[in-house]
C-alpha positions in Angstrom: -4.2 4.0 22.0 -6.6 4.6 19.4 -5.6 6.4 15.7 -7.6 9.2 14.9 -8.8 9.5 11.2 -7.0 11.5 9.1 -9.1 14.6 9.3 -9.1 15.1 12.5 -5.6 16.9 12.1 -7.4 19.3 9.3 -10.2 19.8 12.4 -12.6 18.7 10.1 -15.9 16.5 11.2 -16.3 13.0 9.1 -19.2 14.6 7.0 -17.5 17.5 6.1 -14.6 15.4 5.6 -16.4 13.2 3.4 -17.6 16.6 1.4 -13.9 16.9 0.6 -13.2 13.8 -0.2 -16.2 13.1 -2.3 -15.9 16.2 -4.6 -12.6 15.3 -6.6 -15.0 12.2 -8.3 -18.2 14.1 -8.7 -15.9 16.9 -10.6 -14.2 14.0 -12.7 -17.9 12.5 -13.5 -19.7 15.9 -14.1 -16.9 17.1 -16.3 -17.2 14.0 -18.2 -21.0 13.9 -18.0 -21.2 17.5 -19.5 -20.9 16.2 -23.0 -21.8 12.7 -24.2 -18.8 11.4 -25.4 -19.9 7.9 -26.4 -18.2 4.6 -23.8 -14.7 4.6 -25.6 -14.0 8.7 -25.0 -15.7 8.5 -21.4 -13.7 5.8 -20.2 -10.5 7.8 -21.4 -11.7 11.0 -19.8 -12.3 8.5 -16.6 -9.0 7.2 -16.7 -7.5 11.0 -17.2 -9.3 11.8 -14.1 -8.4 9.0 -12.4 -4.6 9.7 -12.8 -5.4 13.4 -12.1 -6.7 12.8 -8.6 -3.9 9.8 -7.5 -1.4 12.8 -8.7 -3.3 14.8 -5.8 -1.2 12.3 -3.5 2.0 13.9 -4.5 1.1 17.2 -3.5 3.0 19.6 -1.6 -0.3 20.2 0.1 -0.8 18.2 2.7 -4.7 18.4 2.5 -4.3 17.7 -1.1 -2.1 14.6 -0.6 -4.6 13.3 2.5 -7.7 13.8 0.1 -5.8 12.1 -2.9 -4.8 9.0 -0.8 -7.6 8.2 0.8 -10.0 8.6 -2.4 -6.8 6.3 -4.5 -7.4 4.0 -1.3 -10.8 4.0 -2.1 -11.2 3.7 -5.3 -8.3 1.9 -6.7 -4.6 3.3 -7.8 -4.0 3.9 -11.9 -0.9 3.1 -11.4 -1.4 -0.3 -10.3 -3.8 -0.5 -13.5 -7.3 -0.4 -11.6 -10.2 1.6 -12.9 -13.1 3.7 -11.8 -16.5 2.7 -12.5 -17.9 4.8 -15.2 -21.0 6.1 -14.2 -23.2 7.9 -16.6 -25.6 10.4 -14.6 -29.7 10.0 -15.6 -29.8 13.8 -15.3 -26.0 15.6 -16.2 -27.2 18.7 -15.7 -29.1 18.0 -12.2 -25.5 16.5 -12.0 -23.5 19.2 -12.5 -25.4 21.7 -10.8 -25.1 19.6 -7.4 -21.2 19.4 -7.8 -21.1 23.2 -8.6 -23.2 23.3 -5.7 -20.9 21.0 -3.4 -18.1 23.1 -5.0 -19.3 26.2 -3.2 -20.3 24.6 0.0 -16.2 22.9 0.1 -14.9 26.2 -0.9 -16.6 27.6 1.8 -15.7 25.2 4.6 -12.1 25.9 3.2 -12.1 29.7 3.4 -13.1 28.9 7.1 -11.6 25.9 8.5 -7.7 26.0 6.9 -5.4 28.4 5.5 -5.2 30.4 2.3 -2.7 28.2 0.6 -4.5 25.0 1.9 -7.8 25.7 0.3 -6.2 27.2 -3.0 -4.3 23.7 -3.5 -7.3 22.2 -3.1 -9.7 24.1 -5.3 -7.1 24.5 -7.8 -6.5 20.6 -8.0 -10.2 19.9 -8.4 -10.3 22.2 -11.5 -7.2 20.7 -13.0 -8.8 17.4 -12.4 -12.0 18.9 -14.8 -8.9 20.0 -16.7 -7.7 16.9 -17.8 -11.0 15.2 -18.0 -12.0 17.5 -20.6 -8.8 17.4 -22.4 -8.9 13.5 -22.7 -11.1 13.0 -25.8 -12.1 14.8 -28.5 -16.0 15.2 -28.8 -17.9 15.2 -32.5 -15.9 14.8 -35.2 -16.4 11.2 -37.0 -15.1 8.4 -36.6 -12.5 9.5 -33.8 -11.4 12.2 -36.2 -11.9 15.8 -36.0 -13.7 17.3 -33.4 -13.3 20.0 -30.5 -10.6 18.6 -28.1 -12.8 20.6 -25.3 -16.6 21.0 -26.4 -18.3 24.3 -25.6 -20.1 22.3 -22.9 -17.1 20.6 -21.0 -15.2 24.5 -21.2 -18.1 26.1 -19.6 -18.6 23.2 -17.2 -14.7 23.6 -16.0 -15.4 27.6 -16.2 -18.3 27.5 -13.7 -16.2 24.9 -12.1 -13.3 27.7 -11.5 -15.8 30.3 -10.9 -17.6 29.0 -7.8 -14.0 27.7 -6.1 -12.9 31.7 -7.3 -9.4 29.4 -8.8 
């Protein structure tokens, strides 16, 4: 007997699987890319988001928790001390308008492929992953010290974030 992939269960196809999958790192690297942070602040906002999306995997949503594994499976588990690659956009803004984008498209295929508590977990774990990205390091300030915990950018990234997933 052959295993069917995960999403088959959700009745999702692979790409729009791999939509849903792919989203929780674009929102980790867009809400870091919204403000230059310098390496040492975007590495801890990538760590941040790291932990924030292998917390997906203890989700009382079981689209949550399938999204969470398979990205941690992917990617590498925090917990076990891996890292993401940082990766540092040529264009954030082109960025962050094509996750904002993908945001609307997933929210979409949510509203019409599972049910109202399904899609809310989900949309409301992609904007507490922006969440904690944004919280992870101060921005300006000198020398480490000082600064806006979340920069005017990173809230209204995470604002539009919410707005287009209406969480």
């Amino acid at each position: 007997m052959i295993e069917q992939p995960a999403y088959t269960g959700f009745g999702f196809s692979d790409e729009e699987w791999g939509l849903l999958v792919g989203l929780p790192q674009s929102v980790l690297t867009a809400a870091s890319a919204a403000e230059s942070d310098g390496t040492k602040r975007t590495m801890a906002e990538n760590a941040a988001g790291l932990e924030g999306i292998a917390a997906g995997r203890g989700s009382a949503s079981p689209l949550v928790a399938a999204v969470a594994g398979e990205i941690v499976a992917r990617v590498g588990d925090p917990e076990a001390g891996e890292e993401m690659p940082v990766i540092e956009p040529a264009d954030p803004q082109a960025m962050i308008d094509d996750v904002l984008a993908r945001a609307g498209e997933a929210a979409a295929l949510l509203a019409a492929r599972v049910d109202e508590g399904q899609a809310g977990a989900y949309k409301h774990w992609l904007v507490e992953i922006a969440e904690q990205v944004v919280s992870a390091a101060s921005s300006g300030g000198i020398l480490g010290l000082g600064g806006d915990v979340v920069s005017d950018s990173e809230r209204r990234f995470r604002d539009r974030l919410s707005h287009v997933l209406n969480d």
